[in-house]
PDB file of N, CA, C and O in Angstrom:
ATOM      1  N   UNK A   1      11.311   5.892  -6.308  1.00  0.00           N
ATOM      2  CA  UNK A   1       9.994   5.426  -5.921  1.00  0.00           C
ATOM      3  C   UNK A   1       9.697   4.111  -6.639  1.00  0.00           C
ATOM      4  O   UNK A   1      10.246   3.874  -7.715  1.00  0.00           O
ATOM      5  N   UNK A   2       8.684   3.083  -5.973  1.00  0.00           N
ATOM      6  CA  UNK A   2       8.145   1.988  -6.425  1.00  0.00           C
ATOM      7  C   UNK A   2       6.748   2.206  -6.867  1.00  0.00           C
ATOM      8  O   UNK A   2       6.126   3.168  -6.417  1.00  0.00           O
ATOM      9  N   UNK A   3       6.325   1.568  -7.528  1.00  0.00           N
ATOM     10  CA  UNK A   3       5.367   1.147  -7.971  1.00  0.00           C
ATOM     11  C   UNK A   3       4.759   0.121  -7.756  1.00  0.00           C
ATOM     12  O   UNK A   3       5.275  -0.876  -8.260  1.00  0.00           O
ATOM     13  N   UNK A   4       3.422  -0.102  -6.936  1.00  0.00           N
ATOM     14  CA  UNK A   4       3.021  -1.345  -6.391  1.00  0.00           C
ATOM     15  C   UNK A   4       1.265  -1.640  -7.148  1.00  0.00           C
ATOM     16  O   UNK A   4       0.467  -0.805  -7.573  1.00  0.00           O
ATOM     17  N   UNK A   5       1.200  -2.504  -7.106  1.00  0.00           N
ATOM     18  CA  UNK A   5      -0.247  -3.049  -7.856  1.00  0.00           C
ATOM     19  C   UNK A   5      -0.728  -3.765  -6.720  1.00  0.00           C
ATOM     20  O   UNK A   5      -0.079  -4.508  -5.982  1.00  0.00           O
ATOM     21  N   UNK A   6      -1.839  -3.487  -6.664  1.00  0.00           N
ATOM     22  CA  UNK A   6      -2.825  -4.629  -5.425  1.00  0.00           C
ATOM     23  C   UNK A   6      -4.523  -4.400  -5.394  1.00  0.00           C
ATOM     24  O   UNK A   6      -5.033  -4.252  -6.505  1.00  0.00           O
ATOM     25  N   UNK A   7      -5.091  -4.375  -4.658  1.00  0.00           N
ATOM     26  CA  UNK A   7      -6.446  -4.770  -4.956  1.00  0.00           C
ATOM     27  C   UNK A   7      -6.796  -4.028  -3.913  1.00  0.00           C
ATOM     28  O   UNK A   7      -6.211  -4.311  -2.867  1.00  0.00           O
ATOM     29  N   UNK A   8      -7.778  -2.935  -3.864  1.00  0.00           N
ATOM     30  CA  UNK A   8      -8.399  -2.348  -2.769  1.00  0.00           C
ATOM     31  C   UNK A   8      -8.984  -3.013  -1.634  1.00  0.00           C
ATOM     32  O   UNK A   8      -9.866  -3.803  -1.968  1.00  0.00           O
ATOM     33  N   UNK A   9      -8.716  -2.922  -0.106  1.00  0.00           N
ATOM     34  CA  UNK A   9      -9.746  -4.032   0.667  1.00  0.00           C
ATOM     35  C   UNK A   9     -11.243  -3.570   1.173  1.00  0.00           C
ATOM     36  O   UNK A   9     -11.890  -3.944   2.151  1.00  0.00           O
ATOM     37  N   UNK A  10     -11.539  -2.648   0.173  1.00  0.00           N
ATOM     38  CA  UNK A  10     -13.228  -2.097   0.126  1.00  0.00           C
ATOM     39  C   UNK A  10     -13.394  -2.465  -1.568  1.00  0.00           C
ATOM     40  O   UNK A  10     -13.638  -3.658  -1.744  1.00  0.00           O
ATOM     41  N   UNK A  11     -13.326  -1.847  -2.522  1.00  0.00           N
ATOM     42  CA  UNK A  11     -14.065  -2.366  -3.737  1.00  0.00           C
ATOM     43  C   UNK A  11     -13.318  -3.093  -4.539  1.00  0.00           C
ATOM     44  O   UNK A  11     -14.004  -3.255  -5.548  1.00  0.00           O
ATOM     45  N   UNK A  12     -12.274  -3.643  -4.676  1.00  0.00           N
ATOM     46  CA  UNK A  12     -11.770  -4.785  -4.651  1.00  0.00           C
ATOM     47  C   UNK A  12     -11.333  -4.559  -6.095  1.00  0.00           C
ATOM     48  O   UNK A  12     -11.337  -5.615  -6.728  1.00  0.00           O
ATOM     49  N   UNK A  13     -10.885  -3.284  -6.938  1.00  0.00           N
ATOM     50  CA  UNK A  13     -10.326  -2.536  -7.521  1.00  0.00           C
ATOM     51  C   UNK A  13      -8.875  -2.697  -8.100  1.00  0.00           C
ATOM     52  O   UNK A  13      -8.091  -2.932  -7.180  1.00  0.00           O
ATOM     53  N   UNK A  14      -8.384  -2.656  -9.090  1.00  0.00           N
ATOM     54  CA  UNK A  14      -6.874  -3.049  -9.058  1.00  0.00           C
ATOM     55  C   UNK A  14      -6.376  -1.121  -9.160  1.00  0.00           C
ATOM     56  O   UNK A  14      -6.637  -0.197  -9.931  1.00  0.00           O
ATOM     57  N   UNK A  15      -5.638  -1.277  -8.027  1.00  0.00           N
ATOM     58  CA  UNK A  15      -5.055   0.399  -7.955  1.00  0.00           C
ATOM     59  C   UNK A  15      -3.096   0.434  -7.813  1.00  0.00           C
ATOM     60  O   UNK A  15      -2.592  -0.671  -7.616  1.00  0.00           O
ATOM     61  N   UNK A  16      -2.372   1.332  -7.889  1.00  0.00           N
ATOM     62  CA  UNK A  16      -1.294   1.170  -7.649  1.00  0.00           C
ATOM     63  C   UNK A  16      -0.666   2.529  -6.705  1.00  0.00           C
ATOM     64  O   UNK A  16      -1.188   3.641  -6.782  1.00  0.00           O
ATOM     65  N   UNK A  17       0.204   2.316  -6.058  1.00  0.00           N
ATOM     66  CA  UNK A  17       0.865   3.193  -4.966  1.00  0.00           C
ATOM     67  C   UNK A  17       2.121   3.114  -5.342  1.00  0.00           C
ATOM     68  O   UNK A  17       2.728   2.163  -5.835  1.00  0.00           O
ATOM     69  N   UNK A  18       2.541   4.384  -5.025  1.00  0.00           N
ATOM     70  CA  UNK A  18       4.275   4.916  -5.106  1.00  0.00           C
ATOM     71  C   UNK A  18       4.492   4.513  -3.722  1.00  0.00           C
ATOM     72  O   UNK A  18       3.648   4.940  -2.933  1.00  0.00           O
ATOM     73  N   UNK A  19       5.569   3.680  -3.169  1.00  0.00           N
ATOM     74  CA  UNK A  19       6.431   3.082  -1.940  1.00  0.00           C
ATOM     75  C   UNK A  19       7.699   4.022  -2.354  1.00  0.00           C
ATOM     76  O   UNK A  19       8.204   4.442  -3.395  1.00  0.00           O
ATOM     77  N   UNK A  20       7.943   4.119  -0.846  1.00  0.00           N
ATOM     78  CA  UNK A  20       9.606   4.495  -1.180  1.00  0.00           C
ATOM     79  C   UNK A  20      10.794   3.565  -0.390  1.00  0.00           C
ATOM     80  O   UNK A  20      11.006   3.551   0.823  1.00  0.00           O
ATOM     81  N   UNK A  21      11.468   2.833  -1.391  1.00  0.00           N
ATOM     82  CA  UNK A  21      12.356   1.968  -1.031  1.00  0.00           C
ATOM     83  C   UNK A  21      13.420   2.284  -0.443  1.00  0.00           C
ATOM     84  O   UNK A  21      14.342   1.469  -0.448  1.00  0.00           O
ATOM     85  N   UNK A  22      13.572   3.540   0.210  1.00  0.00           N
ATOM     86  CA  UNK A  22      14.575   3.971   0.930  1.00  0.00           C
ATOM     87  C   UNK A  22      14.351   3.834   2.646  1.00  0.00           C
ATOM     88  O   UNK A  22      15.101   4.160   3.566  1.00  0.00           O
ATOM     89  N   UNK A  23      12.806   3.125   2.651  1.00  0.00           N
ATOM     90  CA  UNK A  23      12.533   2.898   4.148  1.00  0.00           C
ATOM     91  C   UNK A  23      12.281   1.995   4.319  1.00  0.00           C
ATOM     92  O   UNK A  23      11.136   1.755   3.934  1.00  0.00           O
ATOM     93  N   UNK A  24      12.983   0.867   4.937  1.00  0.00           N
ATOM     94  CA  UNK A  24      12.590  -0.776   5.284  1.00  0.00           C
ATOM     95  C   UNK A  24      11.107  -1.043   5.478  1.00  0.00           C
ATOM     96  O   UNK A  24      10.438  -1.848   4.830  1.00  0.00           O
ATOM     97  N   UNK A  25      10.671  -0.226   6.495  1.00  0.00           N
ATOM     98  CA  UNK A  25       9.751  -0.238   6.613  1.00  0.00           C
ATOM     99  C   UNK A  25       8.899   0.621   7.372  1.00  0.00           C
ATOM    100  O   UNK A  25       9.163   1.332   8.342  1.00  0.00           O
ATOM    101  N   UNK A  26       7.502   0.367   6.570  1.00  0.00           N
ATOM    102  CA  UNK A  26       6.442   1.807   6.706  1.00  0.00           C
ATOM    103  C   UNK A  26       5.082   1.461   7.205  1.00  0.00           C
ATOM    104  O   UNK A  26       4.691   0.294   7.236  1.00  0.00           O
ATOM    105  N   UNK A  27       4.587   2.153   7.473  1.00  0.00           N
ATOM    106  CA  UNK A  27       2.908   1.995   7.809  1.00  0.00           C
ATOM    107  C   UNK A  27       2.542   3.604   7.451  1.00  0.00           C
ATOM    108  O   UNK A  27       3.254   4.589   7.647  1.00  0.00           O
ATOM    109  N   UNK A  28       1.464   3.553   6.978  1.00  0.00           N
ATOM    110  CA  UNK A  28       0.573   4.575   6.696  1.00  0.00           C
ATOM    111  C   UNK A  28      -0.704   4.664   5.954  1.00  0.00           C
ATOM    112  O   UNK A  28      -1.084   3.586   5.495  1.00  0.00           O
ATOM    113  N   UNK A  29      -1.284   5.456   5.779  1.00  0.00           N
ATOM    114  CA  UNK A  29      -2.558   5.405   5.117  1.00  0.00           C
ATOM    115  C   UNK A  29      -2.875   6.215   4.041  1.00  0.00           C
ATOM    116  O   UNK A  29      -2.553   7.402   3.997  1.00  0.00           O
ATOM    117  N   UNK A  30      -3.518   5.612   3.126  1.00  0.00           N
ATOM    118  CA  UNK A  30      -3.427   6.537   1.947  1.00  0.00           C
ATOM    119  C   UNK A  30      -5.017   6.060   1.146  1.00  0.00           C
ATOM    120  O   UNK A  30      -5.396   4.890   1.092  1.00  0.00           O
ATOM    121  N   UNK A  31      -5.572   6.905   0.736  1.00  0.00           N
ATOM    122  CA  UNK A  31      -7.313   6.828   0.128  1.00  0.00           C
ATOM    123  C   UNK A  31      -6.855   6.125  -1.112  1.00  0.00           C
ATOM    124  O   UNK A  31      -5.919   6.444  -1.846  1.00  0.00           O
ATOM    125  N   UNK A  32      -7.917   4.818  -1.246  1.00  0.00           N
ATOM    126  CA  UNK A  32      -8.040   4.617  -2.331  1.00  0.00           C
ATOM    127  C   UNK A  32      -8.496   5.406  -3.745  1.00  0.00           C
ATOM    128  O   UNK A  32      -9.594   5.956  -3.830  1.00  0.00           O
ATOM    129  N   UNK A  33      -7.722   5.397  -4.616  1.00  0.00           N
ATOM    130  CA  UNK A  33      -7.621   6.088  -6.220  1.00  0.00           C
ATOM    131  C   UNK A  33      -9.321   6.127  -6.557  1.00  0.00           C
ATOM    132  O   UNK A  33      -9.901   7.024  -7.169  1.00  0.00           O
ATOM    133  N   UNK A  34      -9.995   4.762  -5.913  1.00  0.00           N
ATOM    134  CA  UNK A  34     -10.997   4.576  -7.246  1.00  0.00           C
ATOM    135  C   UNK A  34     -12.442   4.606  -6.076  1.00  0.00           C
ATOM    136  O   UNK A  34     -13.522   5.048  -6.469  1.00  0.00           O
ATOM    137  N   UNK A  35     -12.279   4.137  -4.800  1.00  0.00           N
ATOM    138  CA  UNK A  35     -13.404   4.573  -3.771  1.00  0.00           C
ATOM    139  C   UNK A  35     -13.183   5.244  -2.622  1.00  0.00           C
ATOM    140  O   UNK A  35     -13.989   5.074  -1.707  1.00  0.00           O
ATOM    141  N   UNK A  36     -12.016   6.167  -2.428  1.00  0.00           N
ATOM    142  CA  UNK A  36     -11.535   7.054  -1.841  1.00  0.00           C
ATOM    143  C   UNK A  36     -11.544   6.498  -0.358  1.00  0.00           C
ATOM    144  O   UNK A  36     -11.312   7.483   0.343  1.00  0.00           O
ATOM    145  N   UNK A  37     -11.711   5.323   0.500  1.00  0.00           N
ATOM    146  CA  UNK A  37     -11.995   4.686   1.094  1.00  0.00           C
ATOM    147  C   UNK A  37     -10.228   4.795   1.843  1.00  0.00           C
ATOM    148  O   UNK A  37      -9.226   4.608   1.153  1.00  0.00           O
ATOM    149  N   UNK A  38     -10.182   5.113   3.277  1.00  0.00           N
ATOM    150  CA  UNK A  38      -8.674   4.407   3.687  1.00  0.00           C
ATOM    151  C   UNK A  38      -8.026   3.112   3.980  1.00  0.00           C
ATOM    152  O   UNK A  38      -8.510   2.174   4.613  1.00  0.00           O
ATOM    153  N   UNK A  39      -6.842   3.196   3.418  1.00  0.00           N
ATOM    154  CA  UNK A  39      -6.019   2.273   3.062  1.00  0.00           C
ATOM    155  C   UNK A  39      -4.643   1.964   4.034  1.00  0.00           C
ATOM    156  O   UNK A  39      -3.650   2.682   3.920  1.00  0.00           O
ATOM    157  N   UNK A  40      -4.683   0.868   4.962  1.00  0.00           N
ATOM    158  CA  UNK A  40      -3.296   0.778   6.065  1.00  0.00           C
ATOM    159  C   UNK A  40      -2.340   0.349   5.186  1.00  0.00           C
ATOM    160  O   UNK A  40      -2.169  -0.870   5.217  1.00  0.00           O
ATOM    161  N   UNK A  41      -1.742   0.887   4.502  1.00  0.00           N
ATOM    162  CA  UNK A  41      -0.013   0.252   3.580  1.00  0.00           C
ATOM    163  C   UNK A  41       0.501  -0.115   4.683  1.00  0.00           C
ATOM    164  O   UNK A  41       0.572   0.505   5.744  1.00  0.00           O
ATOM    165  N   UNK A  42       0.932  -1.339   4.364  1.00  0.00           N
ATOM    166  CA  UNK A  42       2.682  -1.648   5.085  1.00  0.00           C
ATOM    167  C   UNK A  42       3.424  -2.440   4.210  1.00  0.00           C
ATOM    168  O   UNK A  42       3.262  -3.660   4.184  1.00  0.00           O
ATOM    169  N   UNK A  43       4.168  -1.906   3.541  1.00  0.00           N
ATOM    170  CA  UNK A  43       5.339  -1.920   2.855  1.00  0.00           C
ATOM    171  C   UNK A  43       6.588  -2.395   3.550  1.00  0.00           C
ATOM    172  O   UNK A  43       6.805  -1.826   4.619  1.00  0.00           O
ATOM    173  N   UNK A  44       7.483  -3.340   3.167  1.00  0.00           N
ATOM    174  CA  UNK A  44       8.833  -3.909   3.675  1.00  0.00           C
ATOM    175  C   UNK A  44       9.615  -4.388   3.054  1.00  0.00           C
ATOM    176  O   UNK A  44       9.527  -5.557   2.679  1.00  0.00           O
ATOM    177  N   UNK A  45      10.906  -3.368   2.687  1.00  0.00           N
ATOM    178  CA  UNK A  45      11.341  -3.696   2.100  1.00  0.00           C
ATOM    179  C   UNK A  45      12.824  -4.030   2.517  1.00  0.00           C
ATOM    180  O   UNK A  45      13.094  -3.329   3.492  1.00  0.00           O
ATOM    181  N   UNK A  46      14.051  -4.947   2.108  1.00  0.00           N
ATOM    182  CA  UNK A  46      15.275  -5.131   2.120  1.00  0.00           C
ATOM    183  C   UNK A  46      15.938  -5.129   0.877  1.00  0.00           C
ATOM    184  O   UNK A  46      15.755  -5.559  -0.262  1.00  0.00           O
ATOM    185  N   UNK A  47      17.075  -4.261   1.738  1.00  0.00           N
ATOM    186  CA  UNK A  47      18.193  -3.566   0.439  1.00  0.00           C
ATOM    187  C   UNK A  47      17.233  -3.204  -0.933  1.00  0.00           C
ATOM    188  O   UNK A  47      17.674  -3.931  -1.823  1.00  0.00           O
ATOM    189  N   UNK A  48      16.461  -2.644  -1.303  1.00  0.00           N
ATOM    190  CA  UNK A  48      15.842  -1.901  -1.631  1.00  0.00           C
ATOM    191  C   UNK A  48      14.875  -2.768  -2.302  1.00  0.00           C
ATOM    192  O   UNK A  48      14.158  -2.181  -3.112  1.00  0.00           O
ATOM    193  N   UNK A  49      14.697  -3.921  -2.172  1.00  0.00           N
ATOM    194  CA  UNK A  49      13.989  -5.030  -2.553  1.00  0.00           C
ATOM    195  C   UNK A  49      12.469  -4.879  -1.431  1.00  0.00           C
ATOM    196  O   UNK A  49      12.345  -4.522  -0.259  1.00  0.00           O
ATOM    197  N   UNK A  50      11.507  -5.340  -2.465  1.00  0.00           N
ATOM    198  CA  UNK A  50       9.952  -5.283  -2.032  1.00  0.00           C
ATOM    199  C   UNK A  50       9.695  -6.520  -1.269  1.00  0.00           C
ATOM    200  O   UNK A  50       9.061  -7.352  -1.918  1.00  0.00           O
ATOM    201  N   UNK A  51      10.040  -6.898   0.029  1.00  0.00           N
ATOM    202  CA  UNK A  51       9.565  -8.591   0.369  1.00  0.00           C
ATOM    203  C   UNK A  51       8.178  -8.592   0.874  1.00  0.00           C
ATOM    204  O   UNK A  51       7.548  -9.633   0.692  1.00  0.00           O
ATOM    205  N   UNK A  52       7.580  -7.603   1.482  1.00  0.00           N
ATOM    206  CA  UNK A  52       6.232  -8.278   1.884  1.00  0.00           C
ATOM    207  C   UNK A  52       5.534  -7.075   1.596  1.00  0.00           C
ATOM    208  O   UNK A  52       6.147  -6.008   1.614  1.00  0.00           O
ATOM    209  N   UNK A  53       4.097  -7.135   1.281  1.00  0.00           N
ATOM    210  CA  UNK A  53       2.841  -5.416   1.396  1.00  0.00           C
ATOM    211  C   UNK A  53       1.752  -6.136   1.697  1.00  0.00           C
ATOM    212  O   UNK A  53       1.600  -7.290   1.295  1.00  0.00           O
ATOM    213  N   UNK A  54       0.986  -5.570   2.363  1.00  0.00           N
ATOM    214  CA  UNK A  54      -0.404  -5.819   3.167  1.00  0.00           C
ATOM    215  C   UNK A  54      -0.730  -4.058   2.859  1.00  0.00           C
ATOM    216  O   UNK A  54      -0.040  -3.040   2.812  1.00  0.00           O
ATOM    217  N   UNK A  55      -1.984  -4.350   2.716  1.00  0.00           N
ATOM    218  CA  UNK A  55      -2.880  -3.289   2.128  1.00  0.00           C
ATOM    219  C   UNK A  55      -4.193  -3.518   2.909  1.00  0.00           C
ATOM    220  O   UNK A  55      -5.123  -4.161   2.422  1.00  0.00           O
ATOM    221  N   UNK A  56      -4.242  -2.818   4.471  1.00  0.00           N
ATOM    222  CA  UNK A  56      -5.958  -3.114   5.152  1.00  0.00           C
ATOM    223  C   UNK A  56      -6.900  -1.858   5.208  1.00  0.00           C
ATOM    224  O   UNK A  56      -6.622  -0.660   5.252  1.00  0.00           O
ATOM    225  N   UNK A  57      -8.164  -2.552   5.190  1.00  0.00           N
ATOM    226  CA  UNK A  57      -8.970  -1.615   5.588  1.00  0.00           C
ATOM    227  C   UNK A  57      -8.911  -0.959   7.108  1.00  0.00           C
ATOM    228  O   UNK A  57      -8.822  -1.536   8.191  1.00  0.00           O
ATOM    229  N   UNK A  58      -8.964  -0.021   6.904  1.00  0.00           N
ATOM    230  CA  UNK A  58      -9.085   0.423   8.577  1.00  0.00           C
ATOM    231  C   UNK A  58     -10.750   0.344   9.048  1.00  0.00           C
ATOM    232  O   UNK A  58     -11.767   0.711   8.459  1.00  0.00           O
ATOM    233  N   UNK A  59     -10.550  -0.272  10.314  1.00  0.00           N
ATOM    234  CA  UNK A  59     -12.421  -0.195  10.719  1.00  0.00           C
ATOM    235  C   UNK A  59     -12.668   1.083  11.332  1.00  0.00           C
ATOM    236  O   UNK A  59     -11.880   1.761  11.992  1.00  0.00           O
ATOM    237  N   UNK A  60     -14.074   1.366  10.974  1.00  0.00           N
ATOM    238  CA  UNK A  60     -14.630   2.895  11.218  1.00  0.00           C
ATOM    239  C   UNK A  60     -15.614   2.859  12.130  1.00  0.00           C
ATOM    240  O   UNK A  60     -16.180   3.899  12.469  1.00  0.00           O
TER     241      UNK A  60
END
Protein backbone atom coordinates (compact mmCIF):
# COMPACT_ATOMS: atom_id res chain seq x y z
CA UNK A 1 0.00 0.00 0.00
CA UNK A 2 0.78 3.81 -0.61
CA UNK A 3 0.44 6.49 1.26
CA UNK A 4 -0.85 9.69 -0.27
CA UNK A 5 -1.14 13.32 1.30
CA UNK A 6 -3.53 15.91 -0.31
CA UNK A 7 -6.00 18.40 0.72
CA UNK A 8 -9.72 17.69 1.06
CA UNK A 9 -11.95 19.40 -1.87
CA UNK A 10 -14.65 20.42 0.93
CA UNK A 11 -12.59 21.66 4.07
CA UNK A 12 -9.47 21.98 2.62
CA UNK A 13 -7.80 19.73 5.37
CA UNK A 14 -4.46 17.96 4.89
CA UNK A 15 -5.64 14.09 5.06
CA UNK A 16 -3.88 10.94 3.71
CA UNK A 17 -5.19 7.68 1.82
CA UNK A 18 -3.80 4.14 1.42
CA UNK A 19 -3.63 3.61 -2.79
CA UNK A 20 -2.82 0.35 -3.93
CA UNK A 21 -0.04 0.30 -6.43
CA UNK A 22 -0.85 -2.90 -7.80
CA UNK A 23 -3.65 -1.14 -9.98
CA UNK A 24 -2.63 1.34 -12.73
CA UNK A 25 -5.47 2.71 -12.33
CA UNK A 26 -8.52 3.45 -10.03
CA UNK A 27 -11.49 5.57 -9.35
CA UNK A 28 -13.42 5.42 -6.26
CA UNK A 29 -14.74 7.13 -3.37
CA UNK A 30 -13.79 7.29 -0.03
CA UNK A 31 -15.16 9.94 3.07
CA UNK A 32 -13.02 12.34 4.11
CA UNK A 33 -10.97 11.48 7.66
CA UNK A 34 -11.70 14.99 9.03
CA UNK A 35 -15.39 16.19 7.35
CA UNK A 36 -16.62 12.88 6.38
CA UNK A 37 -17.66 14.54 3.13
CA UNK A 38 -17.13 12.17 -0.32
CA UNK A 39 -14.11 12.00 -2.00
CA UNK A 40 -13.64 10.87 -6.14
CA UNK A 41 -9.79 9.34 -5.84
CA UNK A 42 -8.20 8.71 -9.03
CA UNK A 43 -5.02 7.38 -8.54
CA UNK A 44 -2.46 6.36 -11.58
CA UNK A 45 -0.02 4.70 -11.28
CA UNK A 46 3.06 3.08 -13.61
CA UNK A 47 5.20 0.18 -12.71
CA UNK A 48 4.29 0.82 -9.34
CA UNK A 49 5.19 4.46 -9.48
CA UNK A 50 2.49 7.31 -8.37
CA UNK A 51 2.27 9.67 -11.73
CA UNK A 52 -0.90 11.51 -11.38
CA UNK A 53 -4.01 11.79 -8.19
CA UNK A 54 -6.95 14.06 -8.44
CA UNK A 55 -8.99 14.03 -5.37
CA UNK A 56 -12.89 15.61 -6.35
CA UNK A 57 -15.72 16.51 -4.71
CA UNK A 58 -18.64 14.73 -5.91
CA UNK A 59 -21.77 17.17 -6.51
CA UNK A 60 -24.88 16.36 -4.43
Amino acid sequence: MYEHFFQCPYCWEDISMLIDPSINRQVYVEDCEVCCNPIEVEPIFENSELMAFEARSIEQ
